[in-house]
N, C-alpha and C positions, 0 to 999 in steps of 0.2 A: 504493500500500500504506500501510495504516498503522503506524506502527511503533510497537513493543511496549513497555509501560510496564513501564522496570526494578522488579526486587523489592525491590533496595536504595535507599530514597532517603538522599541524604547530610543529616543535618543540617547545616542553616543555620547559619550564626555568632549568637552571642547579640551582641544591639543592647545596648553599653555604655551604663553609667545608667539607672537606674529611671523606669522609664515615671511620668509627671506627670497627674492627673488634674486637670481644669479644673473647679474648684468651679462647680455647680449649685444653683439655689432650689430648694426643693422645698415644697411647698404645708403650709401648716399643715392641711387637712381629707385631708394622705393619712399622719399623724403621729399627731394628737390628733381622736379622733373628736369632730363638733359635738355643744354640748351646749348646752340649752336655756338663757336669760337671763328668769328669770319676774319679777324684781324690774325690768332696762329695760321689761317690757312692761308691765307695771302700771305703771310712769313715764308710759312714750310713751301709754298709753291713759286715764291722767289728764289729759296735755296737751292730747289729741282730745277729749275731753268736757268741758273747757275752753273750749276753743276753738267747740266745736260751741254750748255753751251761751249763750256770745256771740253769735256771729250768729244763735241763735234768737232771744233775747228781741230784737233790734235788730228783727227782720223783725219783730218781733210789737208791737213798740210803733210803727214807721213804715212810709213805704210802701217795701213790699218790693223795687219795682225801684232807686229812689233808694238804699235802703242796700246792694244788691249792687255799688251802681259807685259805692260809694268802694274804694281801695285795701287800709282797713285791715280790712275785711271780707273784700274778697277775699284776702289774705295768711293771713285765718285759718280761710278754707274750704282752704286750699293746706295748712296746716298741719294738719287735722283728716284730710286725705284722706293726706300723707304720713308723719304719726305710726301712723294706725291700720296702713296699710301694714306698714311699721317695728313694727310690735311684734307684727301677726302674724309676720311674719319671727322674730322673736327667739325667740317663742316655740317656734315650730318648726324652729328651727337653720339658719334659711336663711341665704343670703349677704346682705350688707346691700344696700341700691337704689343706684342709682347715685348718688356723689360729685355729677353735675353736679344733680340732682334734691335730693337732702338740704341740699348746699350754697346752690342759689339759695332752699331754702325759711328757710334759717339767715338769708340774706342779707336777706330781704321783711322777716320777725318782726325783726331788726334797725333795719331803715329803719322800721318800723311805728314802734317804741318810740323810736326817740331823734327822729324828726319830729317826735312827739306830746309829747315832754318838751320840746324844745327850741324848737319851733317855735312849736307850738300851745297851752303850755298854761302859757302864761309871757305874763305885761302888757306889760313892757318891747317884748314883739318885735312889729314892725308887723305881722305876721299871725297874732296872736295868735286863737282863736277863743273864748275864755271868755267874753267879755261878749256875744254875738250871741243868747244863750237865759237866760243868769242861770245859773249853778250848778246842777250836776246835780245830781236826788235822786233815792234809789229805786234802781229798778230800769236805770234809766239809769246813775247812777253805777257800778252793777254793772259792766254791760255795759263801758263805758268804763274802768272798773282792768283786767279780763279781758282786754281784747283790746289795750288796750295797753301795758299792765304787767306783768302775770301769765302772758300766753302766751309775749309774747319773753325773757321773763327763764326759763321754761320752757325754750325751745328752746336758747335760749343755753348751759343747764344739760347740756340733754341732749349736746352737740355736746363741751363740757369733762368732761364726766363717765363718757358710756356709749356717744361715739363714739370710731373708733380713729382715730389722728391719721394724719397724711401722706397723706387720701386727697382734699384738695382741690389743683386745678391751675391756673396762671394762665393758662393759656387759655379756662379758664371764666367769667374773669372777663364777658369781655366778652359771652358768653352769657348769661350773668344781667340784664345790660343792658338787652336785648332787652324783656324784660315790662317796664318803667319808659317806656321810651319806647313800646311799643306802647297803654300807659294814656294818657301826654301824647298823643298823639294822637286816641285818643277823646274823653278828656276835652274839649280843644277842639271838636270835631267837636261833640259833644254838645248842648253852649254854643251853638254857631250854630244849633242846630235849635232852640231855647227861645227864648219871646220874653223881650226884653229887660227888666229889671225884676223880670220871675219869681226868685223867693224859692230859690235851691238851686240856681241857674242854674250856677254854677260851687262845686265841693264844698269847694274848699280857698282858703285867700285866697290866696296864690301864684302860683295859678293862674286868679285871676280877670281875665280881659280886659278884661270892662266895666269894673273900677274903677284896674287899672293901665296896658290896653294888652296887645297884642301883644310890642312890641318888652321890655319889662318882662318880659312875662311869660315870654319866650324867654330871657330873661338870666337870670333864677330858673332854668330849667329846667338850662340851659345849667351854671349853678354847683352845683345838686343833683347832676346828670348825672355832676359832677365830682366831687363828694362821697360819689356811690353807687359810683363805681370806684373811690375811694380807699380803701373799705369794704371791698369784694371782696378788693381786694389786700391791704388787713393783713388780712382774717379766714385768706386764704391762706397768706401768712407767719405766722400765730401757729399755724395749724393743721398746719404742717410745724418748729416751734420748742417747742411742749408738751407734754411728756410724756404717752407713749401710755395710758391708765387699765386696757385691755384685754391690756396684754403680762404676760405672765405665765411660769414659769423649768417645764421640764420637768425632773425627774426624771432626764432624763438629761444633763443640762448645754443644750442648745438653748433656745435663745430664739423664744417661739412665739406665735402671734398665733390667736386663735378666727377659723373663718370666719364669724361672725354678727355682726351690730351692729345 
């Protein structure tokens, strides 16, 4: 049989102390509807046509395979295809692209520009490349402020200005490593396929084998290698230590972040 559910239920004792609620995140796009950033996209779409303008005219004044496989070319087809991305986004309130994609493109357009100041474009340092053609003019000189002054100093901008902070990770660091070494690898590879002599044979003097050697050239690599992860890692720590440019005070006291960037 089953027995019958009395009509009287006894109330329960009340559970002494107020029940505690465990503070929850809650999303800034289920708070503050997204709203469009028409001023980053017109940035980010200055940057791309920047960028994009550079490695036109380089392809158009030399030979186009030769100029896609230097590095500093390719960092700013990296940066024409990630900026454009990035500001349709903004435009249309979307969420921004991933950290590990924004960040290793911040990281290239950095190593782009301060190799090229530091390295390349100073007498003092034995791999200097300024006296190999005489002084750029024209449209060369263009091209060369663009792509190695004007785009990273661009990105740089955009990353302090119209990104939101804390969203780089130091496990990425070593992600971004990945393209630098997969370059030193071709490049060498490259070098052994060309004969010897041949004029462009190696694109960077650092990385010329024929006139330092292997063992040289592995020890440059080796100390860049080290200097591109030291890079990684303070752009990580500064980009979790500088104030957010994107935070902004609601209306009703919360502190809230746009989902767009």
């Amino acid at each position: 049989m089953i027995a019958r559910i009395p009509k009287d239920i006894p109330d329960l004792p009340a559970i002494p102390g107020m029940p505690v609620l465990m503070p929850s995140a809650v999303p800034a796009a289920a708070v503050v509807a997204p709203t469009r950033r028409p001023l980053t996209t017109a940035f980010r779409l200055l940057v791309a046509l920047a960028a994009t303008a550079g490695v036109t005219i380089d392809l158009i004044l030399g030979s186009p395979l030769r100029v896609l496989t230097y590095f500093t070319v390719q960092s700013s087809v990296l940066v024409t295809l990630i900026f454009t991305l990035s500001a349709w986004r903004a435009w249309a309130a979307r969420r921004p692209l991933p950290a590990l994609l924004t960040g290793g493109t911040l990281l290239y357009a950095v190593i782009t520009g301060l190799v090229y100041h530091l390295l390349l474009a100073h007498e003092p340092t034995p791999f200097t490349m300024t006296g190999q053609a005489g002084p750029l003019t024209g449209w060369q000189a263009l091209t060369n402020q663009l792509l190695h002054t004007v785009v990273p100093a661009a990105v740089v901008l955009d990353w302090l200005l119209l990104t939101s902070s804390g969203r780089l990770r130091l496990r990425q660091a070593s992600v971004w490593l990945l393209y630098p070494l997969a370059y030193l690898a071709l490049t060498l590879a490259r070098g052994e396929l060309i004969l010897p002599g041949t004029p462009g044979r190696y694109l960077y003097p650092f990385l010329d084998v024929e006139q330092h050697g292997y063992k040289s050239v592995l020890g440059n690599a080796l100390l860049l290698g080290l200097a591109f992860y030291a890079l990684a890692v303070l752009l990580v720590t500064l980009d979790h230590i500088r104030p957010n440019p994107l935070r902004r005070r609601a209306k009703n006291g919360f502190r809230l972040q746009p989902p767009v960037g």
